[in-house]
DSSP file (Angstrom, degrees, kcal/mol; ACC not computed):
  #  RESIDUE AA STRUCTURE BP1 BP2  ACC     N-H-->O    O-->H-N    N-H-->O    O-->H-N    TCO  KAPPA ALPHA  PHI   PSI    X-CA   Y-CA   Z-CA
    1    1 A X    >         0   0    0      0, 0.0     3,-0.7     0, 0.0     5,-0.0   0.000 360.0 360.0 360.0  23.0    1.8    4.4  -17.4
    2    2 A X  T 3   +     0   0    0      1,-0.2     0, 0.0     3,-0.0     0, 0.0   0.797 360.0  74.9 -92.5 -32.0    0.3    7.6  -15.4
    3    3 A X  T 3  S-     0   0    0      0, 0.0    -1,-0.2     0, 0.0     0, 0.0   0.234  85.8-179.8 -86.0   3.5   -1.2    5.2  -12.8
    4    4 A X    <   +     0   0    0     -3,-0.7     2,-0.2     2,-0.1    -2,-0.0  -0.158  56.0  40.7 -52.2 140.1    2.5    4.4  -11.1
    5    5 A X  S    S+     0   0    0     29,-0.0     2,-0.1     0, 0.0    29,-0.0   0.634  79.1 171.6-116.2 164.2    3.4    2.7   -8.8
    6    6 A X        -     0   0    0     -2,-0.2     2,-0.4    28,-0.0    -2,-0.1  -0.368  44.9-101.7-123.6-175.6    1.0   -0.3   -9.9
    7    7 A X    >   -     0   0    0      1,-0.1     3,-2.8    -2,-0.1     4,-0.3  -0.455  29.0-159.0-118.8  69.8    1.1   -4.3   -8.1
    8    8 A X  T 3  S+     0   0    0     -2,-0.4     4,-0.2     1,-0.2    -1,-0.1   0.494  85.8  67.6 -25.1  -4.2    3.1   -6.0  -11.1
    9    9 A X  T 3  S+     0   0    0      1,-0.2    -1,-0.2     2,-0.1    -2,-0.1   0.584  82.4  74.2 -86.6 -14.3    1.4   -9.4   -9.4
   10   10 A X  S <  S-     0   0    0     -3,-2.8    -1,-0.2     1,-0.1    -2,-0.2   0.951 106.8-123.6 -68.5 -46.4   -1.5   -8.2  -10.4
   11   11 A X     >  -     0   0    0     -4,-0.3     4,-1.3    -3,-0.1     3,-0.5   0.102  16.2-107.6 103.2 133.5   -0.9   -9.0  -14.3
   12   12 A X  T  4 S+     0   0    0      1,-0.2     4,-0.4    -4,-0.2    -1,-0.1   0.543 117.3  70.3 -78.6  14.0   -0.9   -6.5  -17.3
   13   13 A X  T  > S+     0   0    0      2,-0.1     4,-0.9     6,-0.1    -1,-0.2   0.754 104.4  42.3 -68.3 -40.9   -4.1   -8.1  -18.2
   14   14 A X  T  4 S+     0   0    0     -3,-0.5    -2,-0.2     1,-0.2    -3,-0.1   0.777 109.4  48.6  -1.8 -94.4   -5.6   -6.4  -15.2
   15   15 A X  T  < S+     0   0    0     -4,-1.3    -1,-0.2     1,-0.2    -3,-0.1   0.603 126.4  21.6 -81.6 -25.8   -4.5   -3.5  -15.1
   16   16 A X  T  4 S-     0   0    0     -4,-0.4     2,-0.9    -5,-0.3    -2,-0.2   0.339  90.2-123.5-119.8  26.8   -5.1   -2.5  -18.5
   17   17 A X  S  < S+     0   0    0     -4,-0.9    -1,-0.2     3,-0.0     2,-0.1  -0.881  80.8  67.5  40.8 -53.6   -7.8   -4.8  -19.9
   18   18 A X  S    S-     0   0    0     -2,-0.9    -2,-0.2     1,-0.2    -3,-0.1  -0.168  95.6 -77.5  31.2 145.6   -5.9   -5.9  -22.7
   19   19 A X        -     0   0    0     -2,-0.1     2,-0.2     1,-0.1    -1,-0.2  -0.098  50.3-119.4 -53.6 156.2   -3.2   -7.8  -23.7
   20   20 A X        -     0   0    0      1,-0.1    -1,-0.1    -3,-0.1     8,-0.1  -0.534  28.9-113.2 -80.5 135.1    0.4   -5.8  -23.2
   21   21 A X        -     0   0    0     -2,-0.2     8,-1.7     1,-0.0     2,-0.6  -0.456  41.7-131.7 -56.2 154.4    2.5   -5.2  -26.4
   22   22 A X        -     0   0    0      6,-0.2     6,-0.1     1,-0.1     3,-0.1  -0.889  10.9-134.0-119.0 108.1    5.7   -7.4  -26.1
   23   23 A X    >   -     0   0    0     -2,-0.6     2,-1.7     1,-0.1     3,-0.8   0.380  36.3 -77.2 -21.3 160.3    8.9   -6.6  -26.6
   24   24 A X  T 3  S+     0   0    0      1,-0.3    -1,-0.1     3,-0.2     3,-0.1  -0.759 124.9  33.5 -85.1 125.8   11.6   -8.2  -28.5
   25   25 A X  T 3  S-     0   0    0     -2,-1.7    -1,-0.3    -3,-0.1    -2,-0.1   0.204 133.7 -77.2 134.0  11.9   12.7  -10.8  -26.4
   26   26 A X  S <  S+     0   0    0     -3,-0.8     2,-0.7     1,-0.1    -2,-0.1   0.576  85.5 141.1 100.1  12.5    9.3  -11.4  -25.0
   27   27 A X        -     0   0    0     -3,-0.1    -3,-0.2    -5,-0.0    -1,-0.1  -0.756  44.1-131.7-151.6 158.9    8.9   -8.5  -22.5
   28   28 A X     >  -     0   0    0     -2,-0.7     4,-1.2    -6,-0.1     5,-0.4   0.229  18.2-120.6 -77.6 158.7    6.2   -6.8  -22.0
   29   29 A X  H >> S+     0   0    0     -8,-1.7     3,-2.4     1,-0.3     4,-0.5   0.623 117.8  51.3 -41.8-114.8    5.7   -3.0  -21.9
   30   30 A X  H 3> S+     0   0    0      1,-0.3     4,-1.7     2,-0.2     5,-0.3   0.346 112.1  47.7   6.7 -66.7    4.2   -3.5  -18.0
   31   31 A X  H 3> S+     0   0    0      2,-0.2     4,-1.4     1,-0.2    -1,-0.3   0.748 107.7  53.5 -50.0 -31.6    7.4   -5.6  -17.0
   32   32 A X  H <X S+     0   0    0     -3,-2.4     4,-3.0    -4,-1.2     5,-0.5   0.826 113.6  45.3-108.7 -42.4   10.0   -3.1  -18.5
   33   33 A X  H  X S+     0   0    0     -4,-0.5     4,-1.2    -5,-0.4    -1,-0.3   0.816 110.6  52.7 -93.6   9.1    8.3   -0.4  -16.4
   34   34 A X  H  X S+     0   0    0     -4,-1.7     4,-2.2    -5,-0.3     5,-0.3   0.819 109.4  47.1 -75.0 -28.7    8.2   -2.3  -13.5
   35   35 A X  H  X S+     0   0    0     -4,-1.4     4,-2.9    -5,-0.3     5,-0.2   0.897 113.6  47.3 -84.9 -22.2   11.5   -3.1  -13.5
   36   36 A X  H  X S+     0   0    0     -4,-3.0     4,-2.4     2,-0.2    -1,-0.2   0.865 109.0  54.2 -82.9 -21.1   12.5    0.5  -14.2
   37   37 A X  H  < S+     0   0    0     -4,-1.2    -2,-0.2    -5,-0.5    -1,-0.2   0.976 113.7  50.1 -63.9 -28.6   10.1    1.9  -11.3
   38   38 A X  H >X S+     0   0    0     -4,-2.2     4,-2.3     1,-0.3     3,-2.3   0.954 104.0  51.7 -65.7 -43.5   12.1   -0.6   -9.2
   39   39 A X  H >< S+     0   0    0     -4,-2.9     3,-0.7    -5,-0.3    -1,-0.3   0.979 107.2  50.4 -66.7 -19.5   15.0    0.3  -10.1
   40   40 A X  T 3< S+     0   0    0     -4,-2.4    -1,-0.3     1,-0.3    -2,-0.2   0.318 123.7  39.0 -84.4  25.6   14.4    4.1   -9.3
   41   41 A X  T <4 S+     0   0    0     -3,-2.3    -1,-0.3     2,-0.0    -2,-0.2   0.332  83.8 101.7-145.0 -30.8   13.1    2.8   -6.1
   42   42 A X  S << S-     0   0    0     -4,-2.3     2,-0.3    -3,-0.7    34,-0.1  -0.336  79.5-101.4 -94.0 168.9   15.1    0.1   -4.9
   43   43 A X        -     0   0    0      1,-0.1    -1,-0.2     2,-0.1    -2,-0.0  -0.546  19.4-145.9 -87.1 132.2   17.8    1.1   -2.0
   44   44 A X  S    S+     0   0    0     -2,-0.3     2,-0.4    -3,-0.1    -1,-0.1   0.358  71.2  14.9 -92.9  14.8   21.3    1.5   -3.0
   45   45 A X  S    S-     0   0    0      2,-0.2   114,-0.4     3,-0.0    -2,-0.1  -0.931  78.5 -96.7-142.3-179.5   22.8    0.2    0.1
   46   46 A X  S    S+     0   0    0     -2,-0.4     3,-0.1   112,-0.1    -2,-0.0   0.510  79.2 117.3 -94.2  -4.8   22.5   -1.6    3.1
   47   47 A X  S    S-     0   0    0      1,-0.1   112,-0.3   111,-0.1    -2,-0.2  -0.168  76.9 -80.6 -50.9 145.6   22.1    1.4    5.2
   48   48 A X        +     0   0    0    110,-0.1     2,-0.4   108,-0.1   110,-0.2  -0.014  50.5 177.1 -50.4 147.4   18.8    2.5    7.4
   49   49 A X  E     -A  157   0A   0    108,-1.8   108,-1.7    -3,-0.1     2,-0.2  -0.915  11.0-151.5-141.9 179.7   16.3    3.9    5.3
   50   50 A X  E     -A  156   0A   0     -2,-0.4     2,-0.2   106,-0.2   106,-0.2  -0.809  11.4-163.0-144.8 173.4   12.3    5.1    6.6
   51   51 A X  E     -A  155   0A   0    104,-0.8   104,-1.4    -2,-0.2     2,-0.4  -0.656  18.4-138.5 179.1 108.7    9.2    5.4    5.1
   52   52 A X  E     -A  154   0A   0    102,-0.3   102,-0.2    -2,-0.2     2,-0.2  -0.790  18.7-166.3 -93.7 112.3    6.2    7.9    7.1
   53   53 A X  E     -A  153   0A   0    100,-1.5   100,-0.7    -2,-0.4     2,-0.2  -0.646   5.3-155.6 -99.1 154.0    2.6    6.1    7.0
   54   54 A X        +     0   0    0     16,-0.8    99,-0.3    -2,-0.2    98,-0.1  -0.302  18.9 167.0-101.0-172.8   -0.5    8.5    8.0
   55   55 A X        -     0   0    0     -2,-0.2    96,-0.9    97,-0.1     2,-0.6   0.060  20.5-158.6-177.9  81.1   -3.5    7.3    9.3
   56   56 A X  E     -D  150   0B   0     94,-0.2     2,-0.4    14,-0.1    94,-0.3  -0.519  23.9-142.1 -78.4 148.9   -6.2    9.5   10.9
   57   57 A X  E     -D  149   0B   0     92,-1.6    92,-0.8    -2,-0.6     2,-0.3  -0.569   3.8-130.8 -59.2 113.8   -8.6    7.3   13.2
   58   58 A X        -     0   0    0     -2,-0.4     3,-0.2    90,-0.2    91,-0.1  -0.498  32.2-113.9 -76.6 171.9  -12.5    7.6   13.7
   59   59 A X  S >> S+     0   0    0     -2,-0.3     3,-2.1     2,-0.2     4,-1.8   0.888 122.9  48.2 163.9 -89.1  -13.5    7.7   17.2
   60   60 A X  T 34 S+     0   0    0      1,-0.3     4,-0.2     2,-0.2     6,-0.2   0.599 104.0  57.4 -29.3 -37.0  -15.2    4.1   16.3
   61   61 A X  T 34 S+     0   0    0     -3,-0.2    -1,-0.3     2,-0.2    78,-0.3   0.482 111.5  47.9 -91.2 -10.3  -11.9    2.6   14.4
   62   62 A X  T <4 S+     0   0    0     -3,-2.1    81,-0.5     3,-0.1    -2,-0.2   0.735 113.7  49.1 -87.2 -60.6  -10.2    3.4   18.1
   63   63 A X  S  < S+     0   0    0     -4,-1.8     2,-0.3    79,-0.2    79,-0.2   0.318 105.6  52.8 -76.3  13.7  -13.0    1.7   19.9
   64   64 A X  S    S-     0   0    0     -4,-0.2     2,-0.5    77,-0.1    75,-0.3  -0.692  96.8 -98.8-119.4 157.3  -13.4   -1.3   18.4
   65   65 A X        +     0   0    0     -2,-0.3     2,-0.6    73,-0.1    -3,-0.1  -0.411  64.9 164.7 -88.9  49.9  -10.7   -4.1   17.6
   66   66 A X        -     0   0    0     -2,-0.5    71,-0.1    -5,-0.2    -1,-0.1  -0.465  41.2-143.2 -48.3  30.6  -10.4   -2.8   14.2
   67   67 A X        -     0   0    0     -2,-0.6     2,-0.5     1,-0.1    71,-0.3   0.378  29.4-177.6  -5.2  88.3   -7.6   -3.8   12.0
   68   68 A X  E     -E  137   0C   0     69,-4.1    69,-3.7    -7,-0.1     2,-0.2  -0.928  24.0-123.7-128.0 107.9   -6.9   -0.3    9.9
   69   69 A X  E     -E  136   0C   0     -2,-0.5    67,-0.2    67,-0.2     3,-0.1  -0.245  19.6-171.7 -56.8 116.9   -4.2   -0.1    7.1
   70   70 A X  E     -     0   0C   0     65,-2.8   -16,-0.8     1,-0.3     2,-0.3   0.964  53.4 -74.9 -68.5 -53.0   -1.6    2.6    7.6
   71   71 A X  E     -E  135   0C   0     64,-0.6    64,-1.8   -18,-0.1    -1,-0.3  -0.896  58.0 -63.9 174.4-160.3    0.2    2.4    4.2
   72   72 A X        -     0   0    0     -2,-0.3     2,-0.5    62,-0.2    62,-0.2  -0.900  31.9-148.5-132.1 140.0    2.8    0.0    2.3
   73   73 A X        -     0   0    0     60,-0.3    60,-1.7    -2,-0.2     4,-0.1  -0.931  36.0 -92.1-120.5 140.0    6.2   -0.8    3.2
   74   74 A X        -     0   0    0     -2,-0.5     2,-0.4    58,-0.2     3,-0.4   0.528  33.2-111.2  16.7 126.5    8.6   -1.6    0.6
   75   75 A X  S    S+     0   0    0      1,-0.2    55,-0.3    55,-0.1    57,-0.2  -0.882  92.9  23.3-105.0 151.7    9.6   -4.9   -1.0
   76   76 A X  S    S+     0   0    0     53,-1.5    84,-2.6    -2,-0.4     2,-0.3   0.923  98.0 116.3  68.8  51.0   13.1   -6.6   -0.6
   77   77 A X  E     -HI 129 159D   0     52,-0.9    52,-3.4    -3,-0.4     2,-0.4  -0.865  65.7-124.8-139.7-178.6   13.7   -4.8    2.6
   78   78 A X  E     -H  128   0D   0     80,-1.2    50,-0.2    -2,-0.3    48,-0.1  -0.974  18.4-143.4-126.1 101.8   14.2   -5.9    6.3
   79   79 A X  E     +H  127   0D   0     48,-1.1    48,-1.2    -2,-0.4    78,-0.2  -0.487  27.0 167.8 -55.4 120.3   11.7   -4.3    8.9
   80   80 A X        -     0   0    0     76,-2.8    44,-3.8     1,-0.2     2,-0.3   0.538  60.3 -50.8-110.1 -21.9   13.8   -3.6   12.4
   81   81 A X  E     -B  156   0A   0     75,-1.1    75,-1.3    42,-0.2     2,-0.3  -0.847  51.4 -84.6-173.9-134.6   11.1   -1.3   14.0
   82   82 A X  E     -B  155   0A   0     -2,-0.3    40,-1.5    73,-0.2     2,-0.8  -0.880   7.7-154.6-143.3  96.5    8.7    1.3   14.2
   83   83 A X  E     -BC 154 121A   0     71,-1.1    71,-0.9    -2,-0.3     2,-0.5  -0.785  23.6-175.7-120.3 118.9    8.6    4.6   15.0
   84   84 A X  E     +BC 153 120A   0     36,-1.1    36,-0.8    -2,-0.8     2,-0.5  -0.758   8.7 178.1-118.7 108.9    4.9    5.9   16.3
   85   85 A X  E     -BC 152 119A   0     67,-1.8    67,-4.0    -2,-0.5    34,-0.2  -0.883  16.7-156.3-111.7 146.5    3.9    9.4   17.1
   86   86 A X        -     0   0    0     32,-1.6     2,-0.2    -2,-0.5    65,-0.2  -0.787  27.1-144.5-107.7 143.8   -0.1   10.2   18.3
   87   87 A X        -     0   0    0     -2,-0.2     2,-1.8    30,-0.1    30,-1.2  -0.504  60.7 -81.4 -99.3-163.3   -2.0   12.8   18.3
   88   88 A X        +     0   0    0     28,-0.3    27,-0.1     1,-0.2    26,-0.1  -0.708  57.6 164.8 -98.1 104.8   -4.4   12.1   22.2
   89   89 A X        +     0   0    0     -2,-1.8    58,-2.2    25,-1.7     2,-0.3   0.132  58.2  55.3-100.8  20.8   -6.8    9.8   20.7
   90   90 A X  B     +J  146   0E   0     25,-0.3    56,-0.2    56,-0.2    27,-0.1  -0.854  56.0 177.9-155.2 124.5   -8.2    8.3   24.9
   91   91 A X        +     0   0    0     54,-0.5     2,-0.1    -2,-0.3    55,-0.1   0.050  61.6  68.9-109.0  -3.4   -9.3   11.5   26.7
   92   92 A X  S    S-     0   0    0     53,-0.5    52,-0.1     1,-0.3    -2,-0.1  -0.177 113.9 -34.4-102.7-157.6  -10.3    9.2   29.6
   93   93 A X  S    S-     0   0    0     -2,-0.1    51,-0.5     1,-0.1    -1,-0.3  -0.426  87.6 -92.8 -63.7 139.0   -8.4    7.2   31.9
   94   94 A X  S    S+     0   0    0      1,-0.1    -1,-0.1    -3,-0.1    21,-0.1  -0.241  73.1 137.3 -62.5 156.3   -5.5    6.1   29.7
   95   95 A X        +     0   0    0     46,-0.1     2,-0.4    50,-0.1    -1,-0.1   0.366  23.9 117.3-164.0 -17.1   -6.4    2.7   28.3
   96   96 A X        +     0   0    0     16,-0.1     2,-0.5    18,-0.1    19,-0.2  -0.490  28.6 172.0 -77.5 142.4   -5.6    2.4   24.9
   97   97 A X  E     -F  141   0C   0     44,-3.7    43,-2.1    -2,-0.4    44,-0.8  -0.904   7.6-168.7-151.3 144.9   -3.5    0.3   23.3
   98   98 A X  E     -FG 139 111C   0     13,-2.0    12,-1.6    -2,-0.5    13,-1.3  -0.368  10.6-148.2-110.8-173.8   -2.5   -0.8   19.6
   99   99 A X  E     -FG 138 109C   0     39,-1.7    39,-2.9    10,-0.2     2,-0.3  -0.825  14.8-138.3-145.0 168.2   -0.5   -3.5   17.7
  100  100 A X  E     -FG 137 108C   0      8,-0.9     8,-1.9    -2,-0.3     7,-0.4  -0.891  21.0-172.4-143.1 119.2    1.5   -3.1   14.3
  101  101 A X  E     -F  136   0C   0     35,-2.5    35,-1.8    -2,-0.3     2,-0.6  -0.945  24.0-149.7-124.4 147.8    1.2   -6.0   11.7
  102  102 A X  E    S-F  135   0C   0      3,-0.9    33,-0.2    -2,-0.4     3,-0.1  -0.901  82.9 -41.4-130.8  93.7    3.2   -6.2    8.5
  103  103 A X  S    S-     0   0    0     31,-1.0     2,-1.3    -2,-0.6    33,-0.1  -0.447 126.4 -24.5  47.1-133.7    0.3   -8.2    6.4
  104  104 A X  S    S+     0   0    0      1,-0.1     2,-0.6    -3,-0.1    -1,-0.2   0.001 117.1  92.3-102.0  55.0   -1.0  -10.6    8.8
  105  105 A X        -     0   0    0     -2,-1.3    -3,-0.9    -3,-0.1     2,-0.6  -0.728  67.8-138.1-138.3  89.1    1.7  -11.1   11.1
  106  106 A X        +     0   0    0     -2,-0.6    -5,-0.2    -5,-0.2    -2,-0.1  -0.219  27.7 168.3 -61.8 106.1    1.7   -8.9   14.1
  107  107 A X        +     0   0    0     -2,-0.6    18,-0.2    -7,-0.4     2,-0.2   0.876  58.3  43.6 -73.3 -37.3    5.1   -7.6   15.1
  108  108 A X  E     -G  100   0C   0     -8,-1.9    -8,-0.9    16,-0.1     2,-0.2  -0.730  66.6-177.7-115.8 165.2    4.9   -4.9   17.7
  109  109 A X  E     +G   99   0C   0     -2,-0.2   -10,-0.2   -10,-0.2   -11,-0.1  -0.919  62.5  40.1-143.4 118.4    2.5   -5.3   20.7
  110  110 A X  E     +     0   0C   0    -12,-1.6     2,-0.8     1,-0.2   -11,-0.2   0.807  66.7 179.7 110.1  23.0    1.7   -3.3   23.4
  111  111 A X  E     +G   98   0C   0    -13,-1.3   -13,-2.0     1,-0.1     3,-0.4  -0.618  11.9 163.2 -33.3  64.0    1.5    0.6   21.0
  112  112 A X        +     0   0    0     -2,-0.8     3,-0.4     1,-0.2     4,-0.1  -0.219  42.1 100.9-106.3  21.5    0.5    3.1   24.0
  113  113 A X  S  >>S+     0   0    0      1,-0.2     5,-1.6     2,-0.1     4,-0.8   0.436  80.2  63.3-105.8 -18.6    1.6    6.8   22.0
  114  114 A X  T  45S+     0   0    0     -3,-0.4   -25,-1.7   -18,-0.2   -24,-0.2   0.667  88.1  77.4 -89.5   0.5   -2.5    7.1   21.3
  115  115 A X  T  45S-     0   0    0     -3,-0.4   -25,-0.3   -19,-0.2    -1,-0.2   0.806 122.7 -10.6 -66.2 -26.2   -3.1    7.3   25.2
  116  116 A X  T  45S-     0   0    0     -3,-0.2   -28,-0.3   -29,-0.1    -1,-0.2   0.447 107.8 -85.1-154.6  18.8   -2.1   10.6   25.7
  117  117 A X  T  <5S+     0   0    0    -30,-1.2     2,-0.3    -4,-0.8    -3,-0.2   0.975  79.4 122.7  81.8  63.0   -0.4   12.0   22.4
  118  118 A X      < -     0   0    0     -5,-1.6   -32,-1.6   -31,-0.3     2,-0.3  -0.826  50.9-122.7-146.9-172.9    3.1   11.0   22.5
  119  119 A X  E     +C   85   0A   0     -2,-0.3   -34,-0.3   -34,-0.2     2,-0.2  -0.983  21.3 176.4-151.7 156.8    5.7    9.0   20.4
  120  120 A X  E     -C   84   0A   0    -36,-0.8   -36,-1.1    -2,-0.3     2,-0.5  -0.684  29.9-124.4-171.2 147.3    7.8    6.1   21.2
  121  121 A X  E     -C   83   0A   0    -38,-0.3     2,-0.4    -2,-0.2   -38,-0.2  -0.915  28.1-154.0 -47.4 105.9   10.3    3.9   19.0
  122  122 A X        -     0   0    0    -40,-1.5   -40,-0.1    -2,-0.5   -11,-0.0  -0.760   5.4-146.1-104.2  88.9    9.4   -0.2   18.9
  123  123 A X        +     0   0    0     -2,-0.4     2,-0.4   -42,-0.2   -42,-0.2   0.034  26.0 179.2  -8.5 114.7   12.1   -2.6   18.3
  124  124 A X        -     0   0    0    -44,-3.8     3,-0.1   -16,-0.1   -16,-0.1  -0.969  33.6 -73.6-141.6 144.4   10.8   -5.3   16.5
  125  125 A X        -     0   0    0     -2,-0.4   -46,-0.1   -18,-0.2    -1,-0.0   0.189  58.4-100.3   1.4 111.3   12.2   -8.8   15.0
  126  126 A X        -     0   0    0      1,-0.1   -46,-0.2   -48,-0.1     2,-0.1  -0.195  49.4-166.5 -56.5 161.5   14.1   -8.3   12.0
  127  127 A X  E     -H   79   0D   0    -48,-1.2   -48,-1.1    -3,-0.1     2,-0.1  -0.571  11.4-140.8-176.5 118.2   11.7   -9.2    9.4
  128  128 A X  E     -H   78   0D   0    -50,-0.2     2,-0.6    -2,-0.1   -50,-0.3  -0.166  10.6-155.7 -69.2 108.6   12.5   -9.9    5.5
  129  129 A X  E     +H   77   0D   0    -52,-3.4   -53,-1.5    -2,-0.1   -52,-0.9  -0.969  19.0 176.3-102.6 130.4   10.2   -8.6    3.0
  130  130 A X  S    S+     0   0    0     -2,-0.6     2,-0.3   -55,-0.3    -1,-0.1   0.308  74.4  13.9-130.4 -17.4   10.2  -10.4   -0.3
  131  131 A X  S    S-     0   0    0    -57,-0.2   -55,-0.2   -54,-0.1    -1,-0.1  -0.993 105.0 -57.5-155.1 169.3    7.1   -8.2   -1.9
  132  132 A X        -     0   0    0     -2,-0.3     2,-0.3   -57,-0.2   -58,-0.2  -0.130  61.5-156.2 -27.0 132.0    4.9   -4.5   -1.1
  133  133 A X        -     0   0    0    -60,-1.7     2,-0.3    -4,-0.1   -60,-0.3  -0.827  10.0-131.7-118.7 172.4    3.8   -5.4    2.3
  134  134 A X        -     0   0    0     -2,-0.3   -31,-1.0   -62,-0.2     2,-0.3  -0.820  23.8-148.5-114.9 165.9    0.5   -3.5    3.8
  135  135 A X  E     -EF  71 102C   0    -64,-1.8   -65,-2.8    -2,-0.3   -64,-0.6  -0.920  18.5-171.0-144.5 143.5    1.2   -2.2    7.4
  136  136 A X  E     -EF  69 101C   0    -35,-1.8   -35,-2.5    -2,-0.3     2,-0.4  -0.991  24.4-150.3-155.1 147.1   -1.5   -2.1    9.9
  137  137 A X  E     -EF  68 100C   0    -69,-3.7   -69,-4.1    -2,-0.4     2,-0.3  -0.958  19.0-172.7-120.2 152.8   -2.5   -0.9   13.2
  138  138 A X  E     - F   0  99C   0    -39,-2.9   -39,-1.7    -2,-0.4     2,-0.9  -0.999  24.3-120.4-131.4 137.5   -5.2   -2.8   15.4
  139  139 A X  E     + F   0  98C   0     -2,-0.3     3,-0.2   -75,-0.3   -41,-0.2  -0.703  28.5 177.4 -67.2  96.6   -6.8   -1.8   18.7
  140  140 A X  E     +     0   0C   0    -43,-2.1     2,-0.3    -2,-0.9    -1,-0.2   0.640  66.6  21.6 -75.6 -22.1   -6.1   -4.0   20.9
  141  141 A X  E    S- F   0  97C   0    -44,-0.8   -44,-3.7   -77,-0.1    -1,-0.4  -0.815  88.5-115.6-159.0 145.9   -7.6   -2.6   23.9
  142  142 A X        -     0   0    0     -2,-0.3   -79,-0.2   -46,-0.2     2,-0.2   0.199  31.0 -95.5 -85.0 161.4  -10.2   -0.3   23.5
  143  143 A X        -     0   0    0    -81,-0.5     3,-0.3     1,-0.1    -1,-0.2  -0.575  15.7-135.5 -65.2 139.6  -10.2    3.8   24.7
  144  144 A X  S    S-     0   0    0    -51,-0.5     2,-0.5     1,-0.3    -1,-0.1   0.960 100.7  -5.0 -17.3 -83.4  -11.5    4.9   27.7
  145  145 A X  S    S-     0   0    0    -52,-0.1     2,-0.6   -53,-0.0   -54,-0.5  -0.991  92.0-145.6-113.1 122.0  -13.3    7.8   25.8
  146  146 A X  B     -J   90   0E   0     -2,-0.5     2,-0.4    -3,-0.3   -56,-0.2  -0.794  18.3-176.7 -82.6 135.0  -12.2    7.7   22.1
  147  147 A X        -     0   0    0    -58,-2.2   -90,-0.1    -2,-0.6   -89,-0.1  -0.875  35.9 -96.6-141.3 131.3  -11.7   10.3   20.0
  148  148 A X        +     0   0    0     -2,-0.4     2,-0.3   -92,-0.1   -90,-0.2   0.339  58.3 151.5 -16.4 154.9  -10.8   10.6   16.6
  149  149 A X  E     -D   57   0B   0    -92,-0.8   -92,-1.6   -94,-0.2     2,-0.3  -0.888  38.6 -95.9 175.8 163.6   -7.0   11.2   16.0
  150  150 A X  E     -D   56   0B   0    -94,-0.3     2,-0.3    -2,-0.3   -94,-0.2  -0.948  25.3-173.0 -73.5  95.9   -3.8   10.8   13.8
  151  151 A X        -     0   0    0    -96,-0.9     2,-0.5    -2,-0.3   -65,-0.2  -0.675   3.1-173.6 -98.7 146.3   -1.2    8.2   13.9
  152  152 A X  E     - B   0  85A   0    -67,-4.0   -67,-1.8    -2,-0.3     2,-0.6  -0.928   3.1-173.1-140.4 150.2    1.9    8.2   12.0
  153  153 A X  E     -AB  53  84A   0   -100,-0.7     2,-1.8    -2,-0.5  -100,-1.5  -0.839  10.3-151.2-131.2 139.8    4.0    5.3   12.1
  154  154 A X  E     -AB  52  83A   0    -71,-0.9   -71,-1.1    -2,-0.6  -102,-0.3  -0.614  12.9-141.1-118.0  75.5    7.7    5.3   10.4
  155  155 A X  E     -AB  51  82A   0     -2,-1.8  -104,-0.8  -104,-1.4     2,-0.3  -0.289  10.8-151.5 -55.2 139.7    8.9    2.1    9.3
  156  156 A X  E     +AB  50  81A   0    -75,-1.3   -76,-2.8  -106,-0.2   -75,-1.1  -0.969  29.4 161.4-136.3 118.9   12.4    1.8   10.0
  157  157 A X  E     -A   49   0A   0   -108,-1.7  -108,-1.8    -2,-0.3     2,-0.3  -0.323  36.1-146.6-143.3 174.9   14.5   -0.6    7.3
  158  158 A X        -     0   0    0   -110,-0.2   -80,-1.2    -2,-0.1     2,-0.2  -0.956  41.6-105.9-158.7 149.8   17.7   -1.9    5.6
  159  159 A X  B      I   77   0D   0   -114,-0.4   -82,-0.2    -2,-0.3   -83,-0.1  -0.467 360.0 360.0 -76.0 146.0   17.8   -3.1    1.9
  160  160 A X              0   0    0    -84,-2.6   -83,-0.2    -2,-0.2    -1,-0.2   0.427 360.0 360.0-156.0 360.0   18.0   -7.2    2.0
């Protein structure tokens, strides 16, 4: 159990090559500590909650249309936006610009905080997460000059 937090979809055959010991009522060891990591996880109200992704950026992952995973947002939560600070990843005429996907379904558009270093709040569709989601930024149009840099992007959420 050292390996937390784990993809319960995955199956405790999986993760631990072998079958799980069962419980009395027919669940298994894997299940009983998913459900308690959830519970010591899950939001206790309907109130805003956050969650701070990293990401630094190659010089190459900037200049390209490169889909690049930030982190994972929650499951059973409701997405309302974004909040994205840069370090100045376009040292030429400003030109870059990103999008924000929550697994393959691009929410934000039009991400301009890696042009010049700066950070910005995007409003976005509510949107209902039912499991761990991956969060991703893509270059949509490319830098001027790229250079390598840091994003951090701050999902911003309500329990649902």
């Amino acid at each position: 159990m050292s390996d937390f937090p784990f993809t319960p979809s995955a199956g405790a055959a999986a993760l631990t090559g072998k079958a799980p010991t069962v419980y009395a009522g027919g669940v298994t060891v894997l299940e009983a500590a998913a459900s308690a990591y959830r519970l010591a996880h899950k939001l206790s109200n309907v109130g805003l909650a956050s969650h701070t992704m990293t990401r630094a950026f190659s010089a190459y992952e900037i200049a390209y249309n490169i889909k690049v995973a930030v982190g994972v947002v929650p499951d059973h939560v409701t997405v309302i936006g974004f909040l994205v600070k840069s370090t100045d990843m376009d040292t030429g005429t400003p030109a870059l610009v990103q999008s924000i996907y929550l697994g393959d379904t691009e929410v934000i558009t039009g991400v301009t905080t890696g042009q010049g270093g700066t950070s910005a709040f995007y409003a976005c569709t509510p949107t209902a997460l039912t499991a761990e989601t991956q969060c991703s930024l893509k270059t949509t149009t490319a830098a001027a000059t790229a250079v390598a840099g840091t994003v951090y992007v701050t999902a911003i959420y309500y329990s649902s």
